[in-house]
Structure formats: C-alpha cells, structure tokens
C-alpha positions in Angstrom: 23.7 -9.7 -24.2 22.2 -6.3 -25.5 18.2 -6.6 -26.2 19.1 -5.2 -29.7 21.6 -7.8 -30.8 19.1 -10.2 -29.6 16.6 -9.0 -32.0 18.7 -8.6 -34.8 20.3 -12.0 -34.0 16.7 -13.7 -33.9 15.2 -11.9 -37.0 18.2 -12.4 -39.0 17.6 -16.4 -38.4 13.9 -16.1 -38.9 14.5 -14.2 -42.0 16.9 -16.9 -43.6 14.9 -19.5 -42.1 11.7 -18.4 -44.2 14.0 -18.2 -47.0 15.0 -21.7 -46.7 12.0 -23.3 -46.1 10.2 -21.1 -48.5 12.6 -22.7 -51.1 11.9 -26.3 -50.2 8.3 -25.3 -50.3 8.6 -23.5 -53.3 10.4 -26.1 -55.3 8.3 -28.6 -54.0 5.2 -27.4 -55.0 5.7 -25.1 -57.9 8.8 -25.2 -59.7 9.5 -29.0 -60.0 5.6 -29.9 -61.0 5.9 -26.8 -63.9 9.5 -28.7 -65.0 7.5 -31.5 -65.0 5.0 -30.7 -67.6 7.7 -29.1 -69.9 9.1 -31.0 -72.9 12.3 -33.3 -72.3 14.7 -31.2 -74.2 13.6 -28.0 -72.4 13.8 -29.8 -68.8 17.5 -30.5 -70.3 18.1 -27.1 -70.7 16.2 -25.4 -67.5 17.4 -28.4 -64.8 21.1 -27.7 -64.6 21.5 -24.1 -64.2 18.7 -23.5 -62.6 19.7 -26.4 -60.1 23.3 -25.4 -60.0 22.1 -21.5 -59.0 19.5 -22.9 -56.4 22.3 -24.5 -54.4 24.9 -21.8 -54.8 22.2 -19.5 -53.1 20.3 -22.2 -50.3 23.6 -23.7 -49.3 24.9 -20.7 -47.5 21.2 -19.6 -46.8 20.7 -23.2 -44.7 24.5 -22.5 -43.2 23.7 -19.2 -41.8 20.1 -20.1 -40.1 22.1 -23.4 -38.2 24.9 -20.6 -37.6 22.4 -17.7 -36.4 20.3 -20.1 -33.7 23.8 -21.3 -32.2 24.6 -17.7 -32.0 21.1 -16.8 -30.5 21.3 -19.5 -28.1 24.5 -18.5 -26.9 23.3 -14.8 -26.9 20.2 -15.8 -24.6 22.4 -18.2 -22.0 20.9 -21.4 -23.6 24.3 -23.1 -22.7 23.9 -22.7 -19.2 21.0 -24.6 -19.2 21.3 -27.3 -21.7 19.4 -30.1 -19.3 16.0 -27.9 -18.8 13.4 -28.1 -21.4 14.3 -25.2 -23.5 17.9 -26.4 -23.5 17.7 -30.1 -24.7 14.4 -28.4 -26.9 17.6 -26.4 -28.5 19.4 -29.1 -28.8 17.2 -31.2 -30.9 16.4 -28.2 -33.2 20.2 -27.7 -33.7 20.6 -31.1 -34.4 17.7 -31.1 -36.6 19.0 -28.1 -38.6 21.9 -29.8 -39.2 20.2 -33.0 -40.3 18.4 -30.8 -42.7 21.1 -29.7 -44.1 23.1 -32.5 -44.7 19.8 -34.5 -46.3 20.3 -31.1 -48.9 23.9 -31.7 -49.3 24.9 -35.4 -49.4 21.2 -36.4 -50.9 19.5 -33.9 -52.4 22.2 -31.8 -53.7 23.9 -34.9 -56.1 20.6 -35.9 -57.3 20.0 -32.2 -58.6 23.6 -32.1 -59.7 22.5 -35.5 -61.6 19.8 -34.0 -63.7 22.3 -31.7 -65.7 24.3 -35.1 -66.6 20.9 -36.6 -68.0 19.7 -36.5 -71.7 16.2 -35.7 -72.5 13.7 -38.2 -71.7 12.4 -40.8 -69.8 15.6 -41.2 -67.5 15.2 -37.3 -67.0 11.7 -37.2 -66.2 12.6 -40.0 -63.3 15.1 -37.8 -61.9 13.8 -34.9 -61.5 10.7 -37.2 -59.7 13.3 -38.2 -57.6 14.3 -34.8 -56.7 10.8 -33.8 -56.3 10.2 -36.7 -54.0 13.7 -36.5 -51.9 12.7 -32.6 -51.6 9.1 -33.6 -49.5 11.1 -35.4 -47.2 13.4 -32.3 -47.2 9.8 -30.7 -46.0 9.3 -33.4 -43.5 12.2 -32.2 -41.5 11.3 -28.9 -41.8 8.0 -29.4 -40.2 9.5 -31.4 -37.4 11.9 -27.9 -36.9 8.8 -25.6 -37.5 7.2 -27.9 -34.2 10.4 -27.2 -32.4 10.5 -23.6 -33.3 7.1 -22.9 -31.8 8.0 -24.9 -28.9 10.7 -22.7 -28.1 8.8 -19.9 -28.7 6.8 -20.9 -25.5 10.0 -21.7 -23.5 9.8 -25.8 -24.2 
C-alpha cells in the first residue's frame, strides 16, 4: 500500500478517534455535571435534543474510527500476521472498539434517549446520573484502547 494512503488512513482514524473519546471525556466531565446543577425544567428542555444531536453525530464518528483501523490494518498487512504480537494486539483493539461501541448503542444510547421521556425532577436528576455514570465506564474502555493504541504504536 502507498505510504500516503497509509497516512491519510491513520490520521483520519486518529482524528475521529480524538473526536470520540474527546466526547465521552467531554460529556463526562463538563457537560453532564453543568446539566446537573441546572433547574429540572431546564434539564427537561436541554437533555433531549441536545442528547438526540450527540448521538446523530458520535454514532457514525465511533463507526468510522472501528472502520478506519480495519482499513489500516489491512493497508499495513496486519492480516498476514494475525498470531504475532501486533496482530492478536489488533485484534483485541478491534474487538475493543467494537465493544465500545456497542456499550454506546445498546446501553448508553437508550438511557440518553430515556431522559427526553422524563418530567422534571427527581426521576430526571437520577437519569441523567445514570448517564453520567454509564458514560465513565464508556471512559473505562477507552482507556483500555488508549493502552492498546500505544502498544501498537511500538509494534506490540
């Protein structure tokens, strides 16, 4: 494969993954402690579309990193040698991503949905603690992927 499709195949997936995990970290640790503090009817009104926007944006975001590192793998050989280090290294980061994103989907994704259907107050205020709390663990699998990234990086 072309050096430059390499590059752009690689920064394209580090771009989006940044994007990504920027959004976990960003919801995570700014905008779900500001909804927080706000007043139940205004969480009412913020929580839906803003949750409804966040997944019609991160959903293909997530899609395309998993989709970019299968292409880069299969760019740089990594299929040929699926039993060395690198390759079963791959292999758990794929699988990984793909974990990730199904926690979003199938957990995190119907508990934001389930914030819209809420009405202000104390039953709201739990949910969106949920959220928060199902989004950390989001974060725990992204630093298990971060570890795998940077193993990679060094040919593990």
């Amino acid at each position: 494969m072309p050096l430059p499709v390499l590059v752009v195949l690689q920064w394209l997936h580090v771009l989006l993954g940044i994007f990504w995990f920027g959004t976990v970290l960003y919801a995570d640790f700014v905008l779900v402690p500001v909804l927080q503090k706000l007043q139940p009817a205004t969480q009412h009104e913020v929580t839906g579309p803003l949750g409804r926007r966040t997944l019609q944006v991160i959903i293909p975001v997530a899609i395309g990193v998993i989709v970019l590192g299968v292409a880069r793998g299969l760019a740089s050989g990594v299929f040929g040698e699926l039993g060395s280090a690198y390759g079963l290294t791959w292999t758990a980061s794929f699988v990984l991503g793909c974990v990730t994103l199904a926690w979003g989907v199938w957990v995190v994704t119907p508990a934001v949905n389930g914030l819209a259907r809420l009405e202000p107050g104390p039953a709201l205020t739990a949910a969106l603690a949920r959220v928060q709390a199902l989004a950390i663990a989001e974060l725990g699998l992204f630093l298990l992927i971060l570890c795998l990234m940077v193993a990679l990086r060094f040919g593990y």
